[in-house]
C-alpha positions as CSV (number, residue, x, y, z in Angstrom):
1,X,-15.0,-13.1,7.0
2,X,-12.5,-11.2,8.9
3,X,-9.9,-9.2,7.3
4,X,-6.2,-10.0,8.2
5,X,-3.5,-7.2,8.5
6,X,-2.0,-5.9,5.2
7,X,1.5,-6.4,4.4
8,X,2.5,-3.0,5.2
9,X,2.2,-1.4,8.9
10,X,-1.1,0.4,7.6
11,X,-3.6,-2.0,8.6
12,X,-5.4,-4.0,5.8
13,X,-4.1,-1.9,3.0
14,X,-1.5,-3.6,1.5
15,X,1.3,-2.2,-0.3
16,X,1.1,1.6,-1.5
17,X,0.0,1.5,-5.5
18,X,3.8,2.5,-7.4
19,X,1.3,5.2,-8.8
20,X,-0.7,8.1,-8.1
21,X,-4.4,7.9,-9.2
22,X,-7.4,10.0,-9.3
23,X,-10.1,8.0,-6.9
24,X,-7.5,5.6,-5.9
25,X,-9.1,3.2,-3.6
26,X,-6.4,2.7,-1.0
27,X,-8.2,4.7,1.8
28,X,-11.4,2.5,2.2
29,X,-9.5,-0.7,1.2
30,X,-10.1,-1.8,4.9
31,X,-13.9,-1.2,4.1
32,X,-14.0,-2.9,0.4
33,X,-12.3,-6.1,2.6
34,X,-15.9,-6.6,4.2
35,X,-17.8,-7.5,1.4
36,X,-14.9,-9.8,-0.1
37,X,-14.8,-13.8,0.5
38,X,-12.0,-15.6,1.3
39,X,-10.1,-17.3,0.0
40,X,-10.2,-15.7,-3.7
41,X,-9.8,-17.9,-6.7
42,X,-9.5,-15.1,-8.8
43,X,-10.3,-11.2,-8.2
44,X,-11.1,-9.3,-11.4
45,X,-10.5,-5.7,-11.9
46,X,-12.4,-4.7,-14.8
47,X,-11.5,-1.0,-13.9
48,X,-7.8,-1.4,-12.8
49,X,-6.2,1.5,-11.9
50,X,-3.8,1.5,-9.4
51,X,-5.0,-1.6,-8.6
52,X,-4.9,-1.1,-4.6
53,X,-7.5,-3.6,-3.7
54,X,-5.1,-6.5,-5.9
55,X,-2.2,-5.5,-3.7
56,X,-4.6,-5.5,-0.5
57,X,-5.4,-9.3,-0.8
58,X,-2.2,-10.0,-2.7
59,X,-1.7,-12.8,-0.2
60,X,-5.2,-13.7,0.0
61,X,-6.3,-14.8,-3.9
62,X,-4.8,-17.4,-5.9
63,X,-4.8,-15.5,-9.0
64,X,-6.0,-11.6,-10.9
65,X,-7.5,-10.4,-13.8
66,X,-6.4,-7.2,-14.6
67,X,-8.1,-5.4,-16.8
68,X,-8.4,-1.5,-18.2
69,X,-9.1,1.0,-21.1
70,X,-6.2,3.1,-20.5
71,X,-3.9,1.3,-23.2
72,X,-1.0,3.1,-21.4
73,X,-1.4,1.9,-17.4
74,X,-1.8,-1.7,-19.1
75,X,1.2,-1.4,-20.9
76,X,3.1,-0.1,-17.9
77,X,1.9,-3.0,-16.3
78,X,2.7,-5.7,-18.7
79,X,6.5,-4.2,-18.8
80,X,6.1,-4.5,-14.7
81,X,4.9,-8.0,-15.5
82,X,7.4,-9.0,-17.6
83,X,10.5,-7.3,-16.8
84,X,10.6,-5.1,-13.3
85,X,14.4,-4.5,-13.2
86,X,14.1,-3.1,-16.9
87,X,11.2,-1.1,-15.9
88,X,13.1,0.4,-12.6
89,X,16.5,1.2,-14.7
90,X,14.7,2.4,-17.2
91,X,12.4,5.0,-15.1
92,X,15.1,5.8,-12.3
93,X,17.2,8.6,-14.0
94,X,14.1,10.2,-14.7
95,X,13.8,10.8,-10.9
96,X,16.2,13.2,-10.6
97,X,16.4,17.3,-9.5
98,X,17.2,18.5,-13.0
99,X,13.8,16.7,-14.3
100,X,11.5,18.0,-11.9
101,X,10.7,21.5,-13.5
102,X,8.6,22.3,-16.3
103,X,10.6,22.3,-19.1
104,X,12.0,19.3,-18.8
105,X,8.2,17.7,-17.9
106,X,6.3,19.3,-21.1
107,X,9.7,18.2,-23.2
108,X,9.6,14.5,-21.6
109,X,5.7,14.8,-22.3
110,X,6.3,15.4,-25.8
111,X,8.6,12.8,-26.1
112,X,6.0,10.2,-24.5
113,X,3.4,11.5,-26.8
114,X,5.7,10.7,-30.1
115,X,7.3,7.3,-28.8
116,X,6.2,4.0,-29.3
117,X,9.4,2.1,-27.7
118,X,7.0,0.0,-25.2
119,X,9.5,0.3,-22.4
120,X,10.5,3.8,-22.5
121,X,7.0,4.6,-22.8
122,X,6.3,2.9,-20.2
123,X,9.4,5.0,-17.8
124,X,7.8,8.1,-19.5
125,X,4.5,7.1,-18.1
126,X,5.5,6.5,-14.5
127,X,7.6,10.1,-14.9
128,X,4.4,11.7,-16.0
129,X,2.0,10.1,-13.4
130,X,4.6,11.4,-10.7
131,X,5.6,14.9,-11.7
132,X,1.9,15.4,-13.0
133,X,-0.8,17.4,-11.2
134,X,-2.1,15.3,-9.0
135,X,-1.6,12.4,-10.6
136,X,-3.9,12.6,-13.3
137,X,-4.4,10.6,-16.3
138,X,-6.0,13.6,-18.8
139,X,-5.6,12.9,-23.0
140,X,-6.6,15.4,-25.7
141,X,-8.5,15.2,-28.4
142,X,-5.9,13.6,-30.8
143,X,-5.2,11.4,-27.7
144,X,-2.0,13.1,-27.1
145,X,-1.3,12.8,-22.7
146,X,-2.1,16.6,-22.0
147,X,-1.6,16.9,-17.8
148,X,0.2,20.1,-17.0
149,X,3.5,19.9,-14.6
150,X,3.0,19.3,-10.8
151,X,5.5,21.5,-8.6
152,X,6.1,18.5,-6.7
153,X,9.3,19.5,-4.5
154,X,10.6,15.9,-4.3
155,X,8.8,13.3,-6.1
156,X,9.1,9.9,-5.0
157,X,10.5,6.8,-7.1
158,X,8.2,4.1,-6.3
159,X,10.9,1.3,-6.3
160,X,9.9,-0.8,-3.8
161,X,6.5,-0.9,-4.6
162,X,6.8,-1.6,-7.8
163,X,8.3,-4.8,-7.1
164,X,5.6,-5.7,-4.5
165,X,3.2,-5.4,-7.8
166,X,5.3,-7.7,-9.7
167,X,4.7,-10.1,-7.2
168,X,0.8,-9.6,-8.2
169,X,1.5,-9.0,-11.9
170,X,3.4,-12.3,-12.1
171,X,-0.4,-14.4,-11.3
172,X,-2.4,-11.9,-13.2
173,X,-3.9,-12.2,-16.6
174,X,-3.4,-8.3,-18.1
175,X,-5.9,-7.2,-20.8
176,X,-6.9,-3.8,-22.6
177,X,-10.8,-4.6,-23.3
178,X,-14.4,-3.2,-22.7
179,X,-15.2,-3.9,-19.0
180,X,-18.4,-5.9,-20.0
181,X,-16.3,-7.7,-22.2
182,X,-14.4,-8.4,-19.1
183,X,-17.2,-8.6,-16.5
184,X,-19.2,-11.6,-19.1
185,X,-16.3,-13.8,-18.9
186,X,-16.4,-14.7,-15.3
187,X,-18.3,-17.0,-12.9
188,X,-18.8,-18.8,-9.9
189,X,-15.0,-18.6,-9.3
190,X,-14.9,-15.2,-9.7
191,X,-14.8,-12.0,-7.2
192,X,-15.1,-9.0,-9.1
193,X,-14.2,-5.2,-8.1
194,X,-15.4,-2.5,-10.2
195,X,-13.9,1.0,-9.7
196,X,-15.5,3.4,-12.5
197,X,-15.2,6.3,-13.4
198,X,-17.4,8.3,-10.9
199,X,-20.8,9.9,-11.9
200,X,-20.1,13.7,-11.2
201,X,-21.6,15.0,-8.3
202,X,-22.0,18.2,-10.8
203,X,-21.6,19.0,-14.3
204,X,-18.3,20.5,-13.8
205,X,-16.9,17.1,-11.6
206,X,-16.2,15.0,-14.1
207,X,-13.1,13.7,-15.3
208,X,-14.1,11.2,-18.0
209,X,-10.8,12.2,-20.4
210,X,-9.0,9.2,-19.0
211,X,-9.6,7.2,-21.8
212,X,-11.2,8.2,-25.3
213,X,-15.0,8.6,-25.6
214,X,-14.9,9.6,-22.0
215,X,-18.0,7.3,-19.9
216,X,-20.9,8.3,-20.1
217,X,-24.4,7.0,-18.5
218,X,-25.5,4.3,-21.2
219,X,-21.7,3.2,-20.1
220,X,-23.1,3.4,-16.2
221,X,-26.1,1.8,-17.9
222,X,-24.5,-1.2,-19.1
223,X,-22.2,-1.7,-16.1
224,X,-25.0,-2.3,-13.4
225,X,-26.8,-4.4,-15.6
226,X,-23.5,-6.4,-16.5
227,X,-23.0,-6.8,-12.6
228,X,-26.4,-8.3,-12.5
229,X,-25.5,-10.4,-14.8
230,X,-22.6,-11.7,-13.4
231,X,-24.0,-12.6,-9.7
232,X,-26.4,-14.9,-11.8
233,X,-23.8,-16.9,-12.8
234,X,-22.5,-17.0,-9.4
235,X,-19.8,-14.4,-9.5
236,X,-19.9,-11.8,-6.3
237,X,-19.6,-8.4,-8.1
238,X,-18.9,-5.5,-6.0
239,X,-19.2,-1.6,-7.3
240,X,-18.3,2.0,-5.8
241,X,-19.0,5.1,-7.0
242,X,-20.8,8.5,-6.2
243,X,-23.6,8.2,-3.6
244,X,-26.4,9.9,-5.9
245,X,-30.1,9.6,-6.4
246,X,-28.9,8.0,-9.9
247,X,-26.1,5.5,-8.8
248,X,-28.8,4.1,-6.1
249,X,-31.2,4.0,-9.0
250,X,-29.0,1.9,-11.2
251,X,-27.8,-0.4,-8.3
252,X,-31.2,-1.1,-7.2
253,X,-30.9,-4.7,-7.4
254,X,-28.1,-4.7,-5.6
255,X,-27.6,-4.2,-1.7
256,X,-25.9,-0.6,-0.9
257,X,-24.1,0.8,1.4
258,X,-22.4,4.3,1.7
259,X,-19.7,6.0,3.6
260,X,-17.6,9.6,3.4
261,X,-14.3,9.3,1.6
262,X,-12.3,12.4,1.7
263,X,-11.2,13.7,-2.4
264,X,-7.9,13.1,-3.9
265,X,-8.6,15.6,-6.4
266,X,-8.5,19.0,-5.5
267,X,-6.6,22.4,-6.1
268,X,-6.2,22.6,-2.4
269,X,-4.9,20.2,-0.8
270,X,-5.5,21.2,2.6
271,X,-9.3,21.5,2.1
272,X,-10.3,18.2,-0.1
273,X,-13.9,18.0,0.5
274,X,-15.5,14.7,2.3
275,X,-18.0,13.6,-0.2
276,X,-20.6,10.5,-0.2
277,X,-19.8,7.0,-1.7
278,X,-22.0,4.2,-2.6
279,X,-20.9,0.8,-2.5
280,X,-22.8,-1.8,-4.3
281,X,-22.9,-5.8,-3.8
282,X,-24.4,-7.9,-6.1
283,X,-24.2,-11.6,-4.7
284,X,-24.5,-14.7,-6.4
285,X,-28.2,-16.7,-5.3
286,X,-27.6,-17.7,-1.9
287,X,-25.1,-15.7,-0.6
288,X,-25.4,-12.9,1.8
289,X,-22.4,-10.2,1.4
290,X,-21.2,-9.3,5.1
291,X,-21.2,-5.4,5.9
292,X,-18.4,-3.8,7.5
293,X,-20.7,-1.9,10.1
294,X,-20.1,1.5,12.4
């Protein structure tokens, strides 16, 4: 199972993700590409996000199923899906100089937080997740969108790549669900990638605001034992996470593998810390999962 080249000039990453997101998985894409088989019928993102390993293989699976709990990225992505143009016209004059200060951000936040236009929610969103720090996705208590202004000199209006996603978007099935919901749907046909929100490497290291009810460890719980689940019925199911004493607990069934990923999340970006990652293959009866090795 080799890996071809990606279809931009960084090797076997694909297209950039149109947005910015906390433990984005573009950097060890390359990695990830190891344990996949190919050709894909169908890849399934129970745990979206960015959706960087979808635009990796883009070229590579016949079809997606993209699926998430943040009601607002799956949103974005159905008016991507639907309409890109209207999505890019919409967003683009919120890419300007005058917007990128913070008055206009917490006013345009405000505004996001009391719409319920689906399309200029969704250009709100894209304006957030751009001129937010560090592209974070952080709601409040009242599920009001609460992530402060980024001092960003220029940020970048992801045109380009947001019509390379359309291209994915247009084969993908797009759903708002439970991820078990998600993962106990597929089969034999089915490759599945889960990307969920980490187990903290300390009790301040957690950023589990992303959707409502946060994610806790009976959600961690139910996760590895709905992976298990899945490679019985012949799907290959394929985790990362934290590399802790408790992730390699849960994924004991499974075979693992770890490597250092550098953090997108920090207040400096200049000294992001190199931490441990666990990934975890559960494959159907039969079939061996290949290991990227050195």
């Amino acid at each position: 199972m080799k890996a071809s080249s990606g279809q931009t000039t960084t090797t076997n990453k694909g297209p950039a993700p149109f947005l910015k997101w906390p433990g984005g998985k573009r950097r060890i894409v390359p990695f990830l590409l190891g344990y996949l088989q190919f050709p894909i019928k169908r890849l399934v993102e129970p745990f979206c996000g960015s959706c960087a390993l979808s635009l990796a293989v883009a070229d590579r699976a016949e079809s997606f199923w993209l699926n998430d709990i943040n009601k607002d990225l799956i949103d974005l992505l159905d008016q991507i899906k639907c309409d890109p143009q209207a999505v890019i016209m919409r967003s683009r004059p919120y890419f300007v100089p005058e917007n990128n200060k913070g008055s206009v951000y917490y006013r345009l936040r405000d505004e996001f937080n009391r719409t319920r236009d689906p399309l200029t929610r969704a250009a709100l969103f894209l304006y957030l997740n751009r001129h937010g720090y560090n592209g974070l996705c952080r709601y409040n208590a009242d599920g009001e969108f609460n992530v402060p202004f980024g001092r960003y000199i220029a940020p970048y209006f992801p045109e380009k790549e947001i019509l390379a996603a359309a291209a994915v978007l247009a084969r993908a099935k797009i759903t708002n669900r439970d991820f078990e919901e998600v993962m106990d749907a597929c089969g034999p046909d089915d490759v599945i990638y889960c990307d969920p929100p980490y187990i903290p490497l300390s009790p301040t290291a957690s950023f589990t605001s992303y959707a409502a009810g946060g994610f806790g460890l009976a959600d961690q719980e139910r996760l590895a034992k709905a992976a298990a689940r899945a490679a019985a019925r012949g799907a290959l199911v394929v985790i990362s996470n934290h590399d802790t004493p408790l992730t390699r607990e849960l994924y004991k069934e499974a075979e693992l593998k770890s490597l250092d990923v550098r953090r997108n999340i920090s207040c400096d970006g200049a000294n992001r810390a190199v931490v441990r990652e666990i990934i975890a293959v559960y494959a159907p009866m039969g079939v061996r999962a290949e290991i990227i090795r050195g």
